[in-house]
Backbone bond lengths (Angstrom), bond angles and torsions (degrees), N, CA, C in turn:
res aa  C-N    CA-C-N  psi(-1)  N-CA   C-N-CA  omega(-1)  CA-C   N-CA-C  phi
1 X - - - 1.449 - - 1.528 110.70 -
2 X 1.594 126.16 -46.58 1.392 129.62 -161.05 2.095 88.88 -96.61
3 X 0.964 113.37 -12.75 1.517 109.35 154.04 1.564 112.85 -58.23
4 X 0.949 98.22 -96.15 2.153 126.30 170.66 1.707 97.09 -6.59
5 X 1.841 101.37 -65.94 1.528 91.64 -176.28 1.679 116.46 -70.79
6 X 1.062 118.67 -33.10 1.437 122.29 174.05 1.522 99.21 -54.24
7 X 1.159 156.48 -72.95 0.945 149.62 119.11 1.493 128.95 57.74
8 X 1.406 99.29 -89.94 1.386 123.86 165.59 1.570 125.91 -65.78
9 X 1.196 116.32 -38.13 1.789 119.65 149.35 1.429 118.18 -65.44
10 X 1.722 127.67 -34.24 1.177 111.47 149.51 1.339 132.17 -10.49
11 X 1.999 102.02 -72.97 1.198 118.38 -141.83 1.610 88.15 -94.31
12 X 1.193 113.92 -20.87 2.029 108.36 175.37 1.478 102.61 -66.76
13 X 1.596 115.46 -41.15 1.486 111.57 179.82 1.383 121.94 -45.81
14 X 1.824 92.67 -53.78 1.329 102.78 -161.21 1.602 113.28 -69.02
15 X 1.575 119.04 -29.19 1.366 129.74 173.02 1.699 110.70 -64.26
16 X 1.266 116.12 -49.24 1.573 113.65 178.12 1.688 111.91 -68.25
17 X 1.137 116.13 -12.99 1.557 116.57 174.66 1.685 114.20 -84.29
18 X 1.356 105.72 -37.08 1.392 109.01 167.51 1.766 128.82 -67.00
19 X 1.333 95.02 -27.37 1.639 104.00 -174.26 1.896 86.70 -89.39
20 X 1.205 145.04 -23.23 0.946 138.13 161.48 1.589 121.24 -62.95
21 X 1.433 104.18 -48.47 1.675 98.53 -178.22 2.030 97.31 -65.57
22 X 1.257 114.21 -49.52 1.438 119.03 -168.15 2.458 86.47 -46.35
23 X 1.006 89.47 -79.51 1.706 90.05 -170.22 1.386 122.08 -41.89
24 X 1.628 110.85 -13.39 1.689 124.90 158.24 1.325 112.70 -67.19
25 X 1.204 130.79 -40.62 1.926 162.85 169.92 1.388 94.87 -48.57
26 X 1.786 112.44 -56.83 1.521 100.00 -167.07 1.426 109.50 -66.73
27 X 1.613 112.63 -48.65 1.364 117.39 -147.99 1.496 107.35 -81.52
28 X 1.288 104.37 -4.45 2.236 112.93 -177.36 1.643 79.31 -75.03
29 X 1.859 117.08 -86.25 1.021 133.75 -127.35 1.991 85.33 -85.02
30 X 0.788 127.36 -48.45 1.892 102.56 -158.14 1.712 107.72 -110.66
31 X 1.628 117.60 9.52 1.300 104.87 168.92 1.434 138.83 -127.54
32 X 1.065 164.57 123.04 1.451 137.11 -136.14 2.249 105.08 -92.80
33 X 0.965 87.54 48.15 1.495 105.01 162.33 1.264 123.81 -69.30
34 X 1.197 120.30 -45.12 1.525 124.21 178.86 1.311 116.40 -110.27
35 X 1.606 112.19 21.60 1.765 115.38 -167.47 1.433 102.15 -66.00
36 X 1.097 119.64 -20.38 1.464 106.50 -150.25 1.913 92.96 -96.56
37 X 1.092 113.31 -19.34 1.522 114.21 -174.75 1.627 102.65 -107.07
38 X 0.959 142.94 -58.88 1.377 154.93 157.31 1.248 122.31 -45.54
39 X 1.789 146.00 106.72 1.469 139.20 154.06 1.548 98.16 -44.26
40 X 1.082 101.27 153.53 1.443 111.86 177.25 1.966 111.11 -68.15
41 X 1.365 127.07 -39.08 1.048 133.00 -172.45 1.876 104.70 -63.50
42 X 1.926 118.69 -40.50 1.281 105.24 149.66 1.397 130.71 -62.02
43 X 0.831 110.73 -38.81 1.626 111.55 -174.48 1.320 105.86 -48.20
44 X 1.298 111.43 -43.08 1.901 107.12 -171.58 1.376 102.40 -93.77
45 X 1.216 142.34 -11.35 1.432 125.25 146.51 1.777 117.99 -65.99
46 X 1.685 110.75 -12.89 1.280 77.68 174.61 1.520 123.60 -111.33
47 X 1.491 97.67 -16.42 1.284 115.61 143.61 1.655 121.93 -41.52
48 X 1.079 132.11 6.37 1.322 132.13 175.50 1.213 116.38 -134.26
49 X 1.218 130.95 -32.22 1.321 156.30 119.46 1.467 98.17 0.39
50 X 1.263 132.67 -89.72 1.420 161.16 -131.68 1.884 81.61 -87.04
51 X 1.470 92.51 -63.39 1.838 96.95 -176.19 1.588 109.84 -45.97
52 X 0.953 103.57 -47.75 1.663 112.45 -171.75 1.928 111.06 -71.65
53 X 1.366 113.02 -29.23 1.549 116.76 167.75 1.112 97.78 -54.26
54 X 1.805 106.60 -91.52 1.385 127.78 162.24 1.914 103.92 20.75
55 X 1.370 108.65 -93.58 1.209 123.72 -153.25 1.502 94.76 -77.26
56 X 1.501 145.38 -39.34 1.949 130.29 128.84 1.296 117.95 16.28
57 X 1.558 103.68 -78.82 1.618 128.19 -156.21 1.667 93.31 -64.77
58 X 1.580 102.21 -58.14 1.812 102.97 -169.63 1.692 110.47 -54.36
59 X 1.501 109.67 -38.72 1.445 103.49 167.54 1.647 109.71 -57.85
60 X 0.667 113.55 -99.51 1.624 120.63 177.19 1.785 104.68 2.27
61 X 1.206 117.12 -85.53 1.522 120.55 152.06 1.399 125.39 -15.60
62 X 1.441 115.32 -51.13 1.678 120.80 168.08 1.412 125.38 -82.12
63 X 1.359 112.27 -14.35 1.385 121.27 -178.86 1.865 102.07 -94.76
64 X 1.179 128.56 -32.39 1.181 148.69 -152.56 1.981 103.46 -96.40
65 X 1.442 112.82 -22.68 1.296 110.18 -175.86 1.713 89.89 -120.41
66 X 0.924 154.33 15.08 1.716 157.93 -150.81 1.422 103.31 -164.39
């Protein structure tokens, strides 16, 4: 039982961390949120960076429950 639920907060963790790295992805690469601290040429490396974890973690997560 204290497996199962451990478990299941895992997989809420692991899903709310991904929609976080993905919404880190948006706000580097397509919004001027970080213009003032970031050149634009980092921003989209890290914005892709982040995109490319991001979409890691969701594998891992999809491979791990399937």
């Amino acid at each position: 039982m204290i497996q199962q639920e451990k478990s299941k907060w895992g997989l809420i963790w692991g899903v709310l961390m991904v929609v976080i790295y993905g919404g880190m992805a948006y706000l580097l690469i397509f919004t001027a949120f970080f213009e003032a601290i970031l050149p634009l040429a980092l921003r989209i490396i890290f914005g892709i960076v982040f995109l490319l974890y991001g979409i890691y973690r969701a594998y891992r997560i999809w491979k791990g429950r399937f």
